[in-house]
Kinemage of the C-alpha trace (Angstrom):
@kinemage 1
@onewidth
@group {chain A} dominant
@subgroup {mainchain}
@vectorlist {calphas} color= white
{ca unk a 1} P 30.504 82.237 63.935
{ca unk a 2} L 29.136 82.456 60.431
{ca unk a 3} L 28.377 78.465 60.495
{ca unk a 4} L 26.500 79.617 63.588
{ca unk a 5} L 24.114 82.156 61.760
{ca unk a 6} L 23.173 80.095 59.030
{ca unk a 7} L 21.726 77.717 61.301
{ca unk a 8} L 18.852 80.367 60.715
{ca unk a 9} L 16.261 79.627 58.111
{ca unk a 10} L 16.653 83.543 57.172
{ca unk a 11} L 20.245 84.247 56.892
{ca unk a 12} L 21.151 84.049 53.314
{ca unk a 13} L 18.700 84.866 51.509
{ca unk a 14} L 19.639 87.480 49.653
{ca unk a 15} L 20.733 85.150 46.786
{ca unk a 16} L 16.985 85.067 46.154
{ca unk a 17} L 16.210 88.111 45.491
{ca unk a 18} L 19.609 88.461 42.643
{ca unk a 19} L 18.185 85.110 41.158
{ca unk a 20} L 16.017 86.409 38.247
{ca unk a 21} L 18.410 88.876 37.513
{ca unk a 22} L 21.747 86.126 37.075
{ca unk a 23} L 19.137 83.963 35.297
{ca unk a 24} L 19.030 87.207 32.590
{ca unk a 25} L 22.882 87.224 32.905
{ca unk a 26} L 23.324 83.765 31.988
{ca unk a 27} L 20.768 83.771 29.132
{ca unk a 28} L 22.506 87.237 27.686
{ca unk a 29} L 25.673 85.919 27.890
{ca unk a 30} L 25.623 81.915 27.377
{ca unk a 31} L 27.147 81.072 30.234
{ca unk a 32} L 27.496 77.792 30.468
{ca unk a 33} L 29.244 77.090 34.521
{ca unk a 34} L 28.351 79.094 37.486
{ca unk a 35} L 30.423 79.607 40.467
{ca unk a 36} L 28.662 80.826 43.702
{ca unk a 37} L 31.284 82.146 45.757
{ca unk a 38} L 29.642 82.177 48.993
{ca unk a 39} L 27.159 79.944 48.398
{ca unk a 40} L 26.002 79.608 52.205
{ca unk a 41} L 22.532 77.103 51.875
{ca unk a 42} L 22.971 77.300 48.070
{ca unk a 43} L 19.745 79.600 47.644
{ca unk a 44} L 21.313 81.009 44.607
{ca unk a 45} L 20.695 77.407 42.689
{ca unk a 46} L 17.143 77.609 43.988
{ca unk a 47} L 16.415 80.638 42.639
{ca unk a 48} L 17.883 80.232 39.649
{ca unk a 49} L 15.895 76.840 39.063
{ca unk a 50} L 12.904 79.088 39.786
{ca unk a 51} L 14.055 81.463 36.862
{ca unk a 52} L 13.594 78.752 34.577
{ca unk a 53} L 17.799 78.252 34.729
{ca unk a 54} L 19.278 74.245 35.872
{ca unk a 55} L 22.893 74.705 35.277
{ca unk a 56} L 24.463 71.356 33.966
{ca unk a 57} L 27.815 72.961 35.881
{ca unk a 58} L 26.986 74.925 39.273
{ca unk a 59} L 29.572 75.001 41.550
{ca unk a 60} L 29.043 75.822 44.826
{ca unk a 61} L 31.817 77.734 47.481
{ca unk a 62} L 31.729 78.302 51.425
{ca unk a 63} L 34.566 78.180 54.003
{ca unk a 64} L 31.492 77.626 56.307
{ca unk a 65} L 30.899 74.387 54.413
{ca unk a 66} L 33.575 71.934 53.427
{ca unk a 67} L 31.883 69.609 51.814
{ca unk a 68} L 31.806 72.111 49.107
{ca unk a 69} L 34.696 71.837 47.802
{ca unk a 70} L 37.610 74.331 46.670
{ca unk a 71} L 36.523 77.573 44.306
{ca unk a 72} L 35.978 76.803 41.186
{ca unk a 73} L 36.679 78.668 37.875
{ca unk a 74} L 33.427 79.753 35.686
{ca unk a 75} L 31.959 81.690 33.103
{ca unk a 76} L 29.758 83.543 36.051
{ca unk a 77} L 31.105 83.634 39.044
{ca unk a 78} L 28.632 85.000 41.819
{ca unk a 79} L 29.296 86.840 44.942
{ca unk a 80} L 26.313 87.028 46.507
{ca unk a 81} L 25.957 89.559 50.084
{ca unk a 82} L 29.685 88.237 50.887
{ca unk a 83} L 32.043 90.710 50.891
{ca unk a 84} L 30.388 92.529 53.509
{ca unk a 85} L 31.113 89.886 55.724
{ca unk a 86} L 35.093 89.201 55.303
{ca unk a 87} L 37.531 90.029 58.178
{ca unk a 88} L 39.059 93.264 56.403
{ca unk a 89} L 42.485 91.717 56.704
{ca unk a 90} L 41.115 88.748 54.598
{ca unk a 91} L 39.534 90.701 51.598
{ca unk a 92} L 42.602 91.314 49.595
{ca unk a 93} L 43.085 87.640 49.466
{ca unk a 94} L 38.962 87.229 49.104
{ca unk a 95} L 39.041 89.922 45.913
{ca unk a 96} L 42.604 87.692 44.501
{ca unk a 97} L 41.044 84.545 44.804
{ca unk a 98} L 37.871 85.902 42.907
{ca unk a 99} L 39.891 87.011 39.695
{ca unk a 100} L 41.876 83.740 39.921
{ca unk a 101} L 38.243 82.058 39.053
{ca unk a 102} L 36.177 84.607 37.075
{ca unk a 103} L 37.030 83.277 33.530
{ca unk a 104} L 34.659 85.706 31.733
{ca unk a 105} L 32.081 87.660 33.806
{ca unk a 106} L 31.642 88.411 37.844
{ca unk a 107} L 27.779 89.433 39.496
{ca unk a 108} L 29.108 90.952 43.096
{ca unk a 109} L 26.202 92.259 45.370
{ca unk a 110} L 27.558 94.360 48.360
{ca unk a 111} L 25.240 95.224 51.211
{ca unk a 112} L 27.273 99.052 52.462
{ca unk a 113} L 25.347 99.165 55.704
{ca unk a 114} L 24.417 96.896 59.167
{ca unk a 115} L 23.042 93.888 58.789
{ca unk a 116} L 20.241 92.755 61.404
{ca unk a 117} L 22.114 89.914 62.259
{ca unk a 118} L 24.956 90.124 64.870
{ca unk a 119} L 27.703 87.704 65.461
{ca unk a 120} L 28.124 85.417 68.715
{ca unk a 121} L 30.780 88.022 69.481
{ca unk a 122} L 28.349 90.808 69.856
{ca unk a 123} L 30.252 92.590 65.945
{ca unk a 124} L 27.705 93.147 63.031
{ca unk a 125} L 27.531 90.527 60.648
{ca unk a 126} L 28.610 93.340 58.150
{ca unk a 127} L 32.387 93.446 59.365
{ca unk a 128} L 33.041 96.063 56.458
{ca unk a 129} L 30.422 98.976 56.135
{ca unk a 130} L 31.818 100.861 53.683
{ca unk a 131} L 30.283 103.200 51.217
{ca unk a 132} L 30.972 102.193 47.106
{ca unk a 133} L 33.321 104.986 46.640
{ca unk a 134} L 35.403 102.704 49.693
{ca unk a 135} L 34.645 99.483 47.714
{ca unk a 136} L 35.194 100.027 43.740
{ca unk a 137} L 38.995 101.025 43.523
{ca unk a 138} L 39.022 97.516 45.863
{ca unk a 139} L 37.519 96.250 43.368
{ca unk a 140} L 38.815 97.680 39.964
{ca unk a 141} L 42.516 96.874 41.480
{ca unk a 142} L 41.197 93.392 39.664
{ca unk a 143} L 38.450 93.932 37.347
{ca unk a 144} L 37.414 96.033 35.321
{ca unk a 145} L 33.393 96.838 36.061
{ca unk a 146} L 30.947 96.854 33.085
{ca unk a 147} L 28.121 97.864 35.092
{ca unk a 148} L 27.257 98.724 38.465
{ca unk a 149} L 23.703 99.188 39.997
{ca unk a 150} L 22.805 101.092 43.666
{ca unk a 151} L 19.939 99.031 44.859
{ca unk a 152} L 17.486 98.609 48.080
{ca unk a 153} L 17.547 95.122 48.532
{ca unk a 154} L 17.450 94.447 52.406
{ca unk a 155} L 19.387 98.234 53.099
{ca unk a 156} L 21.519 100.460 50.747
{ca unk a 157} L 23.820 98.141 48.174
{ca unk a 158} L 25.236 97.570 45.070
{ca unk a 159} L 25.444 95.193 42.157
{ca unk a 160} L 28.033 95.584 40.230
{ca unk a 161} L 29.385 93.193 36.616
{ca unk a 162} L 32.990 92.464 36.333
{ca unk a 163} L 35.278 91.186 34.120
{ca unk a 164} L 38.865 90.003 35.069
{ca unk a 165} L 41.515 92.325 34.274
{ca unk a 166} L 43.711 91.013 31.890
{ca unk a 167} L 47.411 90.757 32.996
């Protein structure tokens, strides 16, 4: 169902908006690979080319696209307006397979409310509406969060900068 919605020209987009903000991210902290878990129609890597930012090692992640590849391990690893959209059975093993590839820092942007977008099933594209207070001890179960930002990008959200917990 989510192959079928980003037949759309506007699903995914979000990643646009986050752009100049990873490009600060990366020039702050010197990261040299990005992973974009998520990566739908790769708009992250446009954006971020925008910025002023061509990563020499972007690598891209969807389950909705194959030809991707497997996750792969980074110094960023971006989360784009995904978790949102997990079956909530599935996130536990979404928010494990995340620390098994954030390496130094995490950028996770979590849209709390509807999206506009429905599935072919007639459910929200949102399957998880949750408030933050519902989403951080998720969250902090494997990171630990340096910083995390309500915003008003496309409906209430936030942005939030992990680090792995160390083990």
């Amino acid at each position: 169902m989510q192959k079928e919605l980003h037949e759309n020209p506007n699903y995914g987009v979000a990643s646009l908006a986050f752009a100049p903000l990873i490009a600060d991210l990366i020039k702050i902290t010197n990261a040299k690979s990005i992973s974009d878990y998520g990566a739908g129609k790769k708009r992250l890597l446009e954006g971020l080319i925008k910025a002023g930012i061509t990563p020499n090692n972007y690598y891209p992640y969807d389950p909705v696209f194959p030809e991707y590849g497997p996750p792969t391990s980074a110094d960023l690893v971006c989360c784009i307006d995904v978790l949102e959209h997990v079956e909530l059975e599935k996130l536990e093993g979404v928010l494990e397979e995340l620390a098994s590839i954030v390496t130094n820092l995490g950028f996770f942007s979590i849209h709390m409310g509807p999206a506009a977008k429905t599935l072919s099933d007639g459910r929200n594209a949102h399957l998880i509406q949750k408030p933050s207070s519902w989403w951080l001890p998720r969250i902090c179960k494997y990171f630990d969060v340096l910083q995390l930002t309500s915003h008003q990008t496309m409906g209430d959200g936030i942005w939030i900068i992990v680090r792995r917990v160390k083990n």
